[in-house]
LUMTIBA-61113 format. One line per 4 residues: number of its first residue (from 1); their letters; for each residue x, y, z of C-alpha. Coordinates in Angstrom, 3 decimals, padded with zeros to 6 digits. Example, Ala and Ser with C-alpha at 12.3 -4.5 7.8 and 13.67 -1.06 7.14 Angstrom:
LUMTIBA-61113
1 = as = 012.300,-004.500,007.800; 013.670,-001.060,007.140
***
This chain:
LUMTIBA-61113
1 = xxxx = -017.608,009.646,120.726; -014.339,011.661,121.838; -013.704,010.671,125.529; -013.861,013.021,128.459
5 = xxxx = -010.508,014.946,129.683; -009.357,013.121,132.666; -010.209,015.682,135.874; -008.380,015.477,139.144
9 = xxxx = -010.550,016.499,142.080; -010.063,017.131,145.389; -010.842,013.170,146.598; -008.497,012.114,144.302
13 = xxxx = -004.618,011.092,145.772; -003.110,013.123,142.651; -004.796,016.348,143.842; -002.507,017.375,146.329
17 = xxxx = 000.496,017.140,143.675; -001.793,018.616,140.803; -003.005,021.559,142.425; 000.795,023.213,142.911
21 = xxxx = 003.742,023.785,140.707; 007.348,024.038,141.980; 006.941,026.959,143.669; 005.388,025.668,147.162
25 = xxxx = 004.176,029.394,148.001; 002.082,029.132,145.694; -000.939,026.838,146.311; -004.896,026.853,144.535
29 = xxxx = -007.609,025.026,145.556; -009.302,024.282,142.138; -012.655,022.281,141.178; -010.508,020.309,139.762
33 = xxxx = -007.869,019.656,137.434; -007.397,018.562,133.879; -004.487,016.725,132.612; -005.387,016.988,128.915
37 = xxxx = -003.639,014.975,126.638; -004.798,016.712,123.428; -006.178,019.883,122.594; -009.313,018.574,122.243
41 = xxxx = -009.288,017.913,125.954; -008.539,021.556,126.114; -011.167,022.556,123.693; -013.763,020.419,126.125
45 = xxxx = -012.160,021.808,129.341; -012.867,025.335,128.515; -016.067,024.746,127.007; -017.644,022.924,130.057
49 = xxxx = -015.822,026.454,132.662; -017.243,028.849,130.326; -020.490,027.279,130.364; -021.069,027.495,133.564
53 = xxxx = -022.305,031.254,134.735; -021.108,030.283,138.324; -017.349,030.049,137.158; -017.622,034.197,136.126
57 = xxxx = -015.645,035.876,138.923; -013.184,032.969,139.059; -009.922,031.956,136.514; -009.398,029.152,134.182
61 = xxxx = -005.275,029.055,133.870; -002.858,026.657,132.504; 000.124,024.885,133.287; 003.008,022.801,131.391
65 = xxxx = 005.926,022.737,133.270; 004.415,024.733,136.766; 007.768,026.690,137.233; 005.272,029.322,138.677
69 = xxxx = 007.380,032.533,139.994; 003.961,034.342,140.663; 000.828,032.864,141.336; -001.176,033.282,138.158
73 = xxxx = -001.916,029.782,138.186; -001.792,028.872,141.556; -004.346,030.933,143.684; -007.454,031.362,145.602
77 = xxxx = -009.781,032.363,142.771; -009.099,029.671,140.205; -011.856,027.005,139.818; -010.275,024.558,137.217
81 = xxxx = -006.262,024.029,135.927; -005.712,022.920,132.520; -002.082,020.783,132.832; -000.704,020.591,129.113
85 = xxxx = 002.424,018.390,130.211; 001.178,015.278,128.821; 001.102,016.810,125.514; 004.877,016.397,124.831
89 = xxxx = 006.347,015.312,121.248; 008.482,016.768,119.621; 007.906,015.866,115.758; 008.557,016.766,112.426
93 = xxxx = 005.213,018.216,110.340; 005.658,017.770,106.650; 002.534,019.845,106.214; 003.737,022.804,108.151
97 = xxxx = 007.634,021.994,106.376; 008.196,022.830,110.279; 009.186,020.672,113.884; 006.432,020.845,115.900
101 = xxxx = 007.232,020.916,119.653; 003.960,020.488,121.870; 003.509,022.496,125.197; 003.922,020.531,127.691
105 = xxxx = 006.945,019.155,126.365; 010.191,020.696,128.664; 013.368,022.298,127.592; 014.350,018.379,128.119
109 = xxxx = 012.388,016.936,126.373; 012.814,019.369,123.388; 016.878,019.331,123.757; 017.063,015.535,123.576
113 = xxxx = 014.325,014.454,121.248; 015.299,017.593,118.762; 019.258,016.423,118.775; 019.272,013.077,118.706
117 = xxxx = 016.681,012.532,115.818; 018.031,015.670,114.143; 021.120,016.946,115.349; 018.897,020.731,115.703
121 = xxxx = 018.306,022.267,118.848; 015.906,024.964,120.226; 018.047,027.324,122.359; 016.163,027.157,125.326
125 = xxxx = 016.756,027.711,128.940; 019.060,026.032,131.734; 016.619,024.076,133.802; 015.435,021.201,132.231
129 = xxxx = 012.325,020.738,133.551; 010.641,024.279,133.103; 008.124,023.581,130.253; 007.789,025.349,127.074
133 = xxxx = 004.636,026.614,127.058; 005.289,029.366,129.293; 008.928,029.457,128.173; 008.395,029.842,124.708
137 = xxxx = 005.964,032.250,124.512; 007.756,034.820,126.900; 010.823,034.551,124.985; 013.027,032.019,126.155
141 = xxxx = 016.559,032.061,125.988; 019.739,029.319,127.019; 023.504,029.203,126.903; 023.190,028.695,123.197
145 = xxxx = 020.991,032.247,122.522; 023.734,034.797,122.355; 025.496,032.580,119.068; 022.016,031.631,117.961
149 = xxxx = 019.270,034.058,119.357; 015.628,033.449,121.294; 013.414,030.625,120.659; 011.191,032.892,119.159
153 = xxxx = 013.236,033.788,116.921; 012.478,030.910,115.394; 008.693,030.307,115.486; 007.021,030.029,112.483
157 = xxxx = 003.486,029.062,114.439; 001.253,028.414,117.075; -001.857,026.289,118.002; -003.665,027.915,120.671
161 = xxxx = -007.447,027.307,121.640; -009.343,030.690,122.106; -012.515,031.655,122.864; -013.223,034.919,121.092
165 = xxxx = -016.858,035.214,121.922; -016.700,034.346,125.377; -018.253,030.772,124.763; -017.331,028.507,121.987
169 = xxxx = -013.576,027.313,122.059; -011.957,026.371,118.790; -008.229,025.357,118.222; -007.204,028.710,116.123
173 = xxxx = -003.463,028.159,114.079; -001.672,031.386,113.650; 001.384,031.632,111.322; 004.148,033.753,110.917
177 = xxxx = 002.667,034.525,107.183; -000.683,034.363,107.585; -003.189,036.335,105.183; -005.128,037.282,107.823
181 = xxxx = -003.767,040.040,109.613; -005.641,039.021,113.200; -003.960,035.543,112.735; -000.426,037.725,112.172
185 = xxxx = -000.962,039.536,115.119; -001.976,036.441,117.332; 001.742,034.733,116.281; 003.692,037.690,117.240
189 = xxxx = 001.751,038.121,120.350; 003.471,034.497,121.335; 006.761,035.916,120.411; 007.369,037.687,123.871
193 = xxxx = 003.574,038.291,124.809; 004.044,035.766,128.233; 001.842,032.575,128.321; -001.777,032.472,129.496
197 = xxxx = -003.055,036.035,127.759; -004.862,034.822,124.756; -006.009,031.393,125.076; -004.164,027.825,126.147
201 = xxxx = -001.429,026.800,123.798; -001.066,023.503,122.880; 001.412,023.655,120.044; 004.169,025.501,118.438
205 = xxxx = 006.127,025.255,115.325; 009.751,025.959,114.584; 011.821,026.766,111.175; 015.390,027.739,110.825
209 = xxxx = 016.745,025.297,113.685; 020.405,025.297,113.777; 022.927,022.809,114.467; 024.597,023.112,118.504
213 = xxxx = 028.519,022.530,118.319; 029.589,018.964,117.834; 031.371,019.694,121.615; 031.364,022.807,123.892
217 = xxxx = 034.166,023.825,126.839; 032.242,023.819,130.062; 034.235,025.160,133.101; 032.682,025.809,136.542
221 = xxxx = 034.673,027.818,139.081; 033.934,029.786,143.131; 035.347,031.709,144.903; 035.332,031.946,148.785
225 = xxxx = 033.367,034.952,150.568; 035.589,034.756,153.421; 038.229,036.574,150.875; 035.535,039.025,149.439
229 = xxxx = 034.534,039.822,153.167; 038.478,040.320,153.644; 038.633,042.378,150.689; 035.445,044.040,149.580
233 = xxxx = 037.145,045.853,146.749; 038.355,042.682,144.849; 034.526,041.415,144.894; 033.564,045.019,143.135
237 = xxxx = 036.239,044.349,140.798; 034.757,040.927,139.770; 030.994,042.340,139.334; 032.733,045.418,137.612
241 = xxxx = 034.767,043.715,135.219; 032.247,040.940,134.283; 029.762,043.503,133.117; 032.417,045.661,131.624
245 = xxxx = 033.466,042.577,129.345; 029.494,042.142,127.971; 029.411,045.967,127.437; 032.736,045.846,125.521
249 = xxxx = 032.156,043.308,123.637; 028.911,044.536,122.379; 030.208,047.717,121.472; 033.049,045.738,119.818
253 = xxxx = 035.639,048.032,122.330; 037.255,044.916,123.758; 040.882,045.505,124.627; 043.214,044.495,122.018
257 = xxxx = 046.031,044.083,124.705; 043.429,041.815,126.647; 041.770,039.729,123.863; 043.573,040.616,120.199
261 = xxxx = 040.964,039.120,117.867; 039.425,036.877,119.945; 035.166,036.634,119.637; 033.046,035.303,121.910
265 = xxxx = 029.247,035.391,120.493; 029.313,031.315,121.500; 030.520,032.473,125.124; 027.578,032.110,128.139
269 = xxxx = 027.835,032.557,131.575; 025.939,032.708,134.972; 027.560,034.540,137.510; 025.698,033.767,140.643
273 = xxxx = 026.349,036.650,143.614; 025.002,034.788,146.339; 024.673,036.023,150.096; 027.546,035.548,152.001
277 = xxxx = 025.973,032.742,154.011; 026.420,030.793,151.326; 030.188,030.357,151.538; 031.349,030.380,147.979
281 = xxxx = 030.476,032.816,144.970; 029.931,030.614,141.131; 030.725,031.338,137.994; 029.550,028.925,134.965
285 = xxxx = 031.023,029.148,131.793; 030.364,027.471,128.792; 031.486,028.209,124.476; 031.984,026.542,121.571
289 = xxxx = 034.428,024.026,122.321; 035.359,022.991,118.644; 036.570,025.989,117.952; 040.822,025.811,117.979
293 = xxxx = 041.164,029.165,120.252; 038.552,027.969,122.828; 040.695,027.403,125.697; 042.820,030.465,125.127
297 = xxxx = 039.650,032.514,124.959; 038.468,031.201,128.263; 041.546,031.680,129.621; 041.604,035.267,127.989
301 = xxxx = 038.151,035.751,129.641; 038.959,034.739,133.318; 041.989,036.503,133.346; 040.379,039.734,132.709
305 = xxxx = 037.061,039.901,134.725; 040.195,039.048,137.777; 042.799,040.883,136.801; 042.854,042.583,140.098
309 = xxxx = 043.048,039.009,142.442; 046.531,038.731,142.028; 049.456,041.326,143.028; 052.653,039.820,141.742
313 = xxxx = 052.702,036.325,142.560; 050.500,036.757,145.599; 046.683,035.486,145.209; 044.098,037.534,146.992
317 = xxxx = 041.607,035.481,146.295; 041.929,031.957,145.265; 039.747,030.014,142.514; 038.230,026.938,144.130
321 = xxxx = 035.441,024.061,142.926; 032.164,025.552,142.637; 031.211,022.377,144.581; 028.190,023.479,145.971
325 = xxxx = 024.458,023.664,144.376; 023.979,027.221,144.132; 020.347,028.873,143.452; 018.799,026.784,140.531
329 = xxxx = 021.880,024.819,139.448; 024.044,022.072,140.977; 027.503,021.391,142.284; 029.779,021.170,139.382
333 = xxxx = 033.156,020.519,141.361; 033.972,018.161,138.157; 034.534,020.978,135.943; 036.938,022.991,137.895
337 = xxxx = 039.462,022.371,134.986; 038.136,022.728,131.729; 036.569,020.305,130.289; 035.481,019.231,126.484
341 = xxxx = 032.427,017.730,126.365; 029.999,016.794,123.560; 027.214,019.486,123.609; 023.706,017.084,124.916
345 = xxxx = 026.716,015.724,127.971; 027.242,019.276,129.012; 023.477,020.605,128.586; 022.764,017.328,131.035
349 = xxxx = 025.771,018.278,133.491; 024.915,021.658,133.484; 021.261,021.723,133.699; 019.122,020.531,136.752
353 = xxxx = 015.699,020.297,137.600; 014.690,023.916,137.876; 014.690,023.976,141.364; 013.479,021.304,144.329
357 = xxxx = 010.234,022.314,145.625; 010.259,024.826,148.063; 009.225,028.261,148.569; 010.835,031.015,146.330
361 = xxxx = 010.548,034.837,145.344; 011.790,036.468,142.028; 012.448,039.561,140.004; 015.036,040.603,137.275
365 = xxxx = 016.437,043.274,134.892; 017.628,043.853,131.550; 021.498,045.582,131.412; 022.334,047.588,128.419
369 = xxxx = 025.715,048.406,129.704; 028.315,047.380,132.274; 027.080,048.186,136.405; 027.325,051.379,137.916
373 = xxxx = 029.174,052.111,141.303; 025.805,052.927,143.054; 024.694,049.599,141.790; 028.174,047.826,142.770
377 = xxxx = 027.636,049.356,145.769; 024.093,047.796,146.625; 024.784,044.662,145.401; 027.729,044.201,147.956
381 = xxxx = 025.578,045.865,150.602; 023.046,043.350,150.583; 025.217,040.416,150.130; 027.042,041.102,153.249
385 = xxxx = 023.979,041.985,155.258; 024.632,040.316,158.506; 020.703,040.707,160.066; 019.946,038.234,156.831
389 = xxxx = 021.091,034.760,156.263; 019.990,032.809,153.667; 022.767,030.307,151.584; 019.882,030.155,148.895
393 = xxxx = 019.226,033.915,148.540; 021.430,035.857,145.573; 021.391,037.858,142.180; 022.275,035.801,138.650
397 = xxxx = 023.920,037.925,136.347; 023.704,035.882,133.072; 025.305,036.828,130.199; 022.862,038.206,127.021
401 = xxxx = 023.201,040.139,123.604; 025.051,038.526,120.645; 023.098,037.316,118.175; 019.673,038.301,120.605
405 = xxxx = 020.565,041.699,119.340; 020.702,041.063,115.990; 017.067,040.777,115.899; 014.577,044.151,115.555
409 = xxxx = 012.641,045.571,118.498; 009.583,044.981,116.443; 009.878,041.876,115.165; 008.756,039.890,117.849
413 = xxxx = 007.115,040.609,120.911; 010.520,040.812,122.918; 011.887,044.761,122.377; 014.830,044.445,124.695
417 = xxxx = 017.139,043.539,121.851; 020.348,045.723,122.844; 021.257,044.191,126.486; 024.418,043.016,127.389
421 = xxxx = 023.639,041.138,130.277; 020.320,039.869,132.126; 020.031,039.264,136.257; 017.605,036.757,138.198
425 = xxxx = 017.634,037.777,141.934; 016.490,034.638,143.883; 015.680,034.140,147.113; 014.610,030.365,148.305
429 = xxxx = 013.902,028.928,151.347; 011.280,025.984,153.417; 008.319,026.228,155.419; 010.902,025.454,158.661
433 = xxxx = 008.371,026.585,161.239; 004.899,024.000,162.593; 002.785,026.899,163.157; -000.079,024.753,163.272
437 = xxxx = 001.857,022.961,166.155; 000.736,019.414,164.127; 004.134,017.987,164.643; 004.778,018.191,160.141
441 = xxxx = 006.057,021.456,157.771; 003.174,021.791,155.187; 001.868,024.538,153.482; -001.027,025.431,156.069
445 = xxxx = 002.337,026.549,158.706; 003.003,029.560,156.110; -001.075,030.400,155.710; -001.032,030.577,159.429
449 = xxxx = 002.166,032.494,159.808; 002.808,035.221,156.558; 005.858,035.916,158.790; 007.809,032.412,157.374
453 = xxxx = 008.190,034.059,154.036; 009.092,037.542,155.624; 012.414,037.732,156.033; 013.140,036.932,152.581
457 = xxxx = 010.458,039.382,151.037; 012.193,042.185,152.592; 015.274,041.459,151.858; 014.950,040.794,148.350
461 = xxxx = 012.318,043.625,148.144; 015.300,046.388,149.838; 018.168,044.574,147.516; 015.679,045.526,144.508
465 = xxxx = 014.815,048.855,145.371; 018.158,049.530,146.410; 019.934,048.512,143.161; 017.510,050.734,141.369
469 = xxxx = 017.205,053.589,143.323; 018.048,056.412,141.264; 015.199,055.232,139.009; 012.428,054.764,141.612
473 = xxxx = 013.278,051.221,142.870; 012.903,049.503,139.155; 015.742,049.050,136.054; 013.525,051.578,134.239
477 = xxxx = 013.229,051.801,130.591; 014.596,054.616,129.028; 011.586,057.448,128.517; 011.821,060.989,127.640
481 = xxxx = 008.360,061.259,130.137; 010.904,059.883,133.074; 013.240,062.220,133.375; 015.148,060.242,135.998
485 = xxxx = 015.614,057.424,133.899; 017.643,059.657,131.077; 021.080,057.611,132.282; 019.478,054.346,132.780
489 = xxxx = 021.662,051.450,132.492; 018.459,049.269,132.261; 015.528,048.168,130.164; 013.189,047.236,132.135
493 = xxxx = 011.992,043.572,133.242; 011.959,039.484,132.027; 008.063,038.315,131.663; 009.287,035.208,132.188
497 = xxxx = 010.493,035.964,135.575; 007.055,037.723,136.530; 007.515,040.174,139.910; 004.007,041.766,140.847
501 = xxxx = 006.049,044.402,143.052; 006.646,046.133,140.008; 003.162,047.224,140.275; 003.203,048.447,143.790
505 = xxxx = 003.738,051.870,143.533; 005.025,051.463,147.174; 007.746,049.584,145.330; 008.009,050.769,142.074
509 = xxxx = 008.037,054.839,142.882; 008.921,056.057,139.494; 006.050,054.966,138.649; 006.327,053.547,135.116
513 = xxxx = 003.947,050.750,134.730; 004.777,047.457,134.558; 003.527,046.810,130.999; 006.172,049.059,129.963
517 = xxxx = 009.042,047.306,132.299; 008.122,044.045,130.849; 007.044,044.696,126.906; 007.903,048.783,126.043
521 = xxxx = 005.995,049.576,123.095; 005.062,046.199,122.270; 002.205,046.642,125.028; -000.202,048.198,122.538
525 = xxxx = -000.070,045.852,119.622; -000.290,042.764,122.001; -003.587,044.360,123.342; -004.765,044.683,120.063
529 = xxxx = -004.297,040.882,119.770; -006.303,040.812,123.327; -009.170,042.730,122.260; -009.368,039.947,119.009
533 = xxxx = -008.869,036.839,120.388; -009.891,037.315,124.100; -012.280,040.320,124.075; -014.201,038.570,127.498
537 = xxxx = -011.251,038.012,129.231; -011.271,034.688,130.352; -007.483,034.511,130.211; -006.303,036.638,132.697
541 = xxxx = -003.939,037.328,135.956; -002.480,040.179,138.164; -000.161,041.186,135.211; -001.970,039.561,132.003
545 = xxxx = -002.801,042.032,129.183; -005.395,044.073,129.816; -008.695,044.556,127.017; -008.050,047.880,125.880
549 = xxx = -011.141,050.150,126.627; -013.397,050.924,124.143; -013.407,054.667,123.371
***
């Protein structure tokens, strides 16, 4: 007899830590939780909540690595979490002729089992602890993905335990060439679709894998705010110029004078545009180091996006060590000069955790070209806003396109495939305040006092809105029924950077829906796959695909 899934309740000392992800706004108070190990502890999980009538108005969810921007897993109605993140190997499946990476596993644990055994890699994201179950199946990208693509660009197949008739679950495999057209559809709904819409996944499957290079060129680099705040113009010219360079070299326009032949498909960066509190703006760069024109091409690069620090011999604003943690990443004062490194070294120096636990609030936007001045304009605005101050509060413009865009808008369930660049805005900070007057910070302080997170809402909610304004507060996708978004720069929003203010139409006034910000087209087919596989709609949050109505 199969034994019982091990559940965490409320008397147990693991509760506290179980019931939470990173995100420390975000905090449920569950039956319990189960830390399955297989998916037959998933399979007995869900059968036990939906056999209970009393668990109707409240929400089974699941978490691997509990990176948690929103709180669909994390909230007041959910009576049981499933936690996947003991289910973590990474294998090769002679049956499948495919490597089989489980769901709880982390981009870690995928980067350094995969490479060592293998020499492969998954190009997966920058944080090393945000796990792939989530990751995956909204897309996933890392500074490998614009010379090799989106992890699900490579998925082949998925395990995933659904519960089509409301009451029996039953691990269902879908497959990128299944016969059966509802299996079809349930794979490409985990291409993009975002995690926790059409059951709990407990394993995927990868072909195609390529090989990272043998060593990359890392560089890290600030610059001080105190010269931006001296010379506003020269900070425009950086954000200008950096998202001129991923429009140009999309279009395959960049300047010959600049860059003769040079490529840079294996180039990534995160430009991080903090507030000015912070002290120092970052810039992380990393490309193919075995390349022979690496360094010239980095130097090439950095000498463009600023070309306009410098009048004669005279520095306007000097380069210094980006020797500070900024948003989700750490000091990296050690690669100030460039430095070779072999590629798992610099995935390790250049990743971190994800983020130490603390509070946090998100949102994000494709680019299809380079920024406008309004935008420019916003972006400085609210990085120099003197009523806010917040070292851990700014926008990360990360580099995107390449070899993303080789890829059709209907081949997976991802249809931005013709950005140039993608942005993060972040905005961190602590409880700081006993409102409870119990002499400790906990979690209770901000349930007694909304106003701890306040600050920080509005400002990241005005930044937003502010950006965006000319199409109703959101990077709208282009839309012949919006005629205000007939210029739009954008293409809408990252699932796997969820932001519910998209559906405030307080927020969002243009007032196209968030489906469409997030998935464009793709909405439709993945609610086909709904109505299939999760016709009851036990799987569901504030943004998770809706049942389409029956007509």
């Amino acid at each position: 007899m199969a034994a019982s899934p091990i559940e965490v309740g409320s008397k147990d000392a693991r509760y506290e830590a179980l019931r939470r992800g990173f995100n420390q706004r975000w905090i449920a108070k569950p039956d319990f939780v189960v830390v399955a190990t297989t998916a037959d502890d998933v399979v007995s999980a869900l059968s036990k909540f939906c056999g209970n009538p009393a668990n109707s108005e409240r929400r089974i969810t699941v978490r691997s690595g509990g990176h948690c921007y929103e709180n669909f897993v994390s909230s007041g109605d959910v009576g049981v979490i499933i936690d996947v993140s003991q289910m973590n190997r990474v294998y090769f499946d002679p049956e499948m002729d495919a490597y089989c990476i489980e769901a709880g596993a982390t981009n870690w644990h995928s980067t350094t089992q995969l490479y060592r055994s293998t020499g492969l890699a998954l190009p997966g994201g920058s944080c090393y602890s945000v796990g792939l179950g989530g990751h995956i199946s909204g897309g996933g990208y890392g500074l490998l993905s614009r010379d090799f693509g989106l992890t699900v660009d490579y998925l082949y197949a998925v395990e995933v335990v659904t519960v089509a008739d409301g009451k029996t679950p039953k691990k269902t495999v879908a497959c990128k060439d299944s016969t059966d057209a509802s299996l079809r559809d349930l794979w490409w709904a985990h291409t993009g679709g975002g995690g926790g819409n059409f059951g709990v996944i407990t394993r995927y499957w990868f072909r195609g894998l390529r090989q990272p290079p043998a060593q990359v060129l890392a560089r890290s680099v600030a610059w001080e705010w105190k010269d931006f705040l001296a010379r506003p113009d020269l900070f425009k010219s950086l954000v200008r110029r950096y998202g001129q360079f991923f429009e140009y070299e999309n279009n395959g326009t960049l300047p010959a004078a600049s860059f003769g032949t040079y490529k840079y498909r294996d180039l990534f960066t995160l430009l991080k545009l903090t507030h000015m509190s912070s002290g120092k703006v970052g810039l992380i760069i990393q490309l193919d180091g075995v390349k022979k024109d690496s360094v010239q091409r980095l130097e090439a690069f950095m000498n463009w996006i600023t070309a306009d620090f410098k009048t004669g011999d005279t520095y306007h604003v000097e380069e210094t060590p980006l020797d500070q943690a900024i948003g989700e990443h750490p000091a990296m004062g050690s690669l100030f000069i460039p430095t070779r490194l072999p590629w798992l070294t610099a995935t390790q120096s250049i990743n971190d955790s994800g983020s130490p636990n603390r509070c946090g609030k998100y949102k994000s936007a494709y680019m299809t070209k380079g920024f406008t001045e309004h935008q420019i304009d916003a972006i400085h605005r609210h990085l120099t806003d003197a009523s806010y101050s917040n070292p851990d509060a700014l926008v990360q413009v990360d580099s995107y396109g390449g070899a993303i865009n080789d890829m059709g808008t209907e081949e997976t369930a991802v249809p931005q495939r013709s950005s140039v660049m993608k942005l993060q805005y972040q905005a961190y900070w602590t409880w700081g305040t006993d409102a409870d007057k119990n002499g400790v910070y906990d979690y209770v302080d901000a349930e007694q006092d909304p106003e701890i997170a306040g600050p920080h809402l509005r400002w990241i909610r005005n930044f937003y809105q502010d950006v965006y304004r000319p199409t109703g507060g959101v990077p709208a996708v282009v839309d012949p029924a919006y005629p205000a978004t007939k210029d739009a720069n954008t293409d809408g929003c990252y699932i796997n950077y969820p932001d519910v203010d998209i559906s405030d139409t307080k927020l969002n006034t243009l007032g196209q829906p968030w489906h469409q910000l997030y998935y464009k087209s793709s909405y439709e087919r993945l609610q086909r796959a709904k109505k299939l596989w999760d016709p009851h709609n036990i799987f569901r949050y504030a943004q998770s695909i809706a049942v389409p109505k029956t007509t």
